[in-house]
C-alpha positions as a Markdown table, in Angstrom:
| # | Residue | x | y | z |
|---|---|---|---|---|
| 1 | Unk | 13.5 | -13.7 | 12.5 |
| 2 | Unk | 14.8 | -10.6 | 14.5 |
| 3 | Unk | 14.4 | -8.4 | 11.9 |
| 4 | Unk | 10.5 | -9.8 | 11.4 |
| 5 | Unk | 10.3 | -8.9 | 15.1 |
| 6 | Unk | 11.9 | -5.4 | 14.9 |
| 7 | Unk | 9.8 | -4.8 | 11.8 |
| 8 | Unk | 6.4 | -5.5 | 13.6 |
| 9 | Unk | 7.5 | -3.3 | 16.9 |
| 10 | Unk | 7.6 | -0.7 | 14.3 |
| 11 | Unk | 4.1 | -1.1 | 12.7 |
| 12 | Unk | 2.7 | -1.5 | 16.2 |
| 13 | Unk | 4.4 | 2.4 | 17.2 |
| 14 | Unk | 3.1 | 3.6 | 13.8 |
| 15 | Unk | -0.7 | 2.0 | 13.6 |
| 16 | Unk | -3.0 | 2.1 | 16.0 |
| 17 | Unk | -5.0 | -1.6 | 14.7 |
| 18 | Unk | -7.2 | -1.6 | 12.5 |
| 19 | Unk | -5.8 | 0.8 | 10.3 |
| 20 | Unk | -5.9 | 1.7 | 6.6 |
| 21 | Unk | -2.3 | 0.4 | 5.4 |
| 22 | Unk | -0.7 | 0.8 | 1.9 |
| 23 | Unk | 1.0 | -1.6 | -0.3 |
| 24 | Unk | 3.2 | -0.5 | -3.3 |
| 25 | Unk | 4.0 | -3.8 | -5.3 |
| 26 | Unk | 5.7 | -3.8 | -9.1 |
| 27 | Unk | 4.8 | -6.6 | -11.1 |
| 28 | Unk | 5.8 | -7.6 | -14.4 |
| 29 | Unk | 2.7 | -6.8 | -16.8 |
| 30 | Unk | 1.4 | -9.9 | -16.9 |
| 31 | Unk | -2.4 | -10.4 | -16.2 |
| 32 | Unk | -2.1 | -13.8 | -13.9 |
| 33 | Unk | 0.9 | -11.5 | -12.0 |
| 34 | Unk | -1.7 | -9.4 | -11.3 |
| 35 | Unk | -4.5 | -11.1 | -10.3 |
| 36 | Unk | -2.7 | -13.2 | -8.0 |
| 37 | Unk | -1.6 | -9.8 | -6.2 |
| 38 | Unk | -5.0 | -8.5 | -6.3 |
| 39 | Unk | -6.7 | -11.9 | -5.4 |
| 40 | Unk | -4.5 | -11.0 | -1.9 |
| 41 | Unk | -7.3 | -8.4 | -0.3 |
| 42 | Unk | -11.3 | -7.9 | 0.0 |
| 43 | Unk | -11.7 | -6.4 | -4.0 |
| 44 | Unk | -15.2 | -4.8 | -1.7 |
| 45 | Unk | -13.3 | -2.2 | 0.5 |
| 46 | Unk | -9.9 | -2.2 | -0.9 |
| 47 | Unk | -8.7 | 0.8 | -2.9 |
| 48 | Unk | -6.3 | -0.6 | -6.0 |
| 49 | Unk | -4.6 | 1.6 | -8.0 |
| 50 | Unk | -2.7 | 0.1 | -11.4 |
| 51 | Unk | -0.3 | 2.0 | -13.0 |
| 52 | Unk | 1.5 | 0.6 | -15.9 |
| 53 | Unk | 5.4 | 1.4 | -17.0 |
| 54 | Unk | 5.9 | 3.6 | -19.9 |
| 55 | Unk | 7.3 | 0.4 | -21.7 |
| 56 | Unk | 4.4 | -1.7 | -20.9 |
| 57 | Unk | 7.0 | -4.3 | -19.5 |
| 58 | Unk | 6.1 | -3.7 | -15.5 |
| 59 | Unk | 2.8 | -2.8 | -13.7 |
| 60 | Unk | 2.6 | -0.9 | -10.5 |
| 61 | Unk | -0.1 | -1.8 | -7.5 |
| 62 | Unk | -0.9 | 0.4 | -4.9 |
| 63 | Unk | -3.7 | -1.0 | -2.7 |
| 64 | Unk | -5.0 | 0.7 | 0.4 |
| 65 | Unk | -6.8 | -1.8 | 2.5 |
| 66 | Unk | -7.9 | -1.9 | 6.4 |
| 67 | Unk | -5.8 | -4.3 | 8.1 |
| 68 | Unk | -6.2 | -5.6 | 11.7 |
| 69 | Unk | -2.4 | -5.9 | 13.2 |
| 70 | Unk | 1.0 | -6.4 | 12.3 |
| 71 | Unk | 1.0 | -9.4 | 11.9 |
| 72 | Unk | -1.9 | -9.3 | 9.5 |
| 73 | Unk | 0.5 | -7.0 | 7.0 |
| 74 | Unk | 3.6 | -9.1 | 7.6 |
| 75 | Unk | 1.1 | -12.0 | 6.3 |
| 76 | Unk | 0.4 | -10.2 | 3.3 |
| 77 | Unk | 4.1 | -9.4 | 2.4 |
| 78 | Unk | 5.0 | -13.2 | 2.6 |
| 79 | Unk | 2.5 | -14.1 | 0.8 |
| 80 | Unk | 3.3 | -11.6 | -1.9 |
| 81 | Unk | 6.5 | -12.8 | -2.0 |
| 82 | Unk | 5.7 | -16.0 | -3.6 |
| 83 | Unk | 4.9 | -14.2 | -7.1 |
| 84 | Unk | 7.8 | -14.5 | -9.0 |
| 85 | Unk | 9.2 | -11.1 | -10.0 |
| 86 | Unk | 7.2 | -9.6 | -7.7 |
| 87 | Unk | 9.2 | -6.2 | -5.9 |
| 88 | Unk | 7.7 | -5.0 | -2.9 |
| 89 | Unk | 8.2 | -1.2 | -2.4 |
């Protein structure tokens, strides 16, 4: 819990809310894996970016999305952690 705490002091010193805040996720390459991390912002303003591994075996996510506090991104990052395999840069 403390270092949830620290970790939302320092969003709040380096955002001024809302702000445009980017998430770098590596999935492996598997379309419901995916979907489920995409299905996690507005697909109408977000910017996603897919990039696949030279293998094929992972996929890398970079979505830029207008969040509204802290809390909001912290929100996101649990969520995302629920997707098995799922390694959040």
């Amino acid at each position: 819990m403390a270092d949830i705490q620290r970790i939302k002091k320092m969003l709040d010193k380096e955002h001024n809310w809302p702000s445009v805040f980017m998430f770098k996720f590596v999935v492996p390459s598997e379309n419901e894996k995916i979907a489920k991390v995409e299905s996690m912002f507005n697909t109408k303003t977000s910017e996603v970016r897919l990039k696949t591994s030279s293998k094929g075996n992972y996929t890398s996510i970079t979505i830029r999305e207008v969040m509204t506090s802290a809390q909001a991104v912290l929100d996101v990052y649990s969520e995302a952690n629920e997707i098995e395999g799922l390694i959040a840069l």
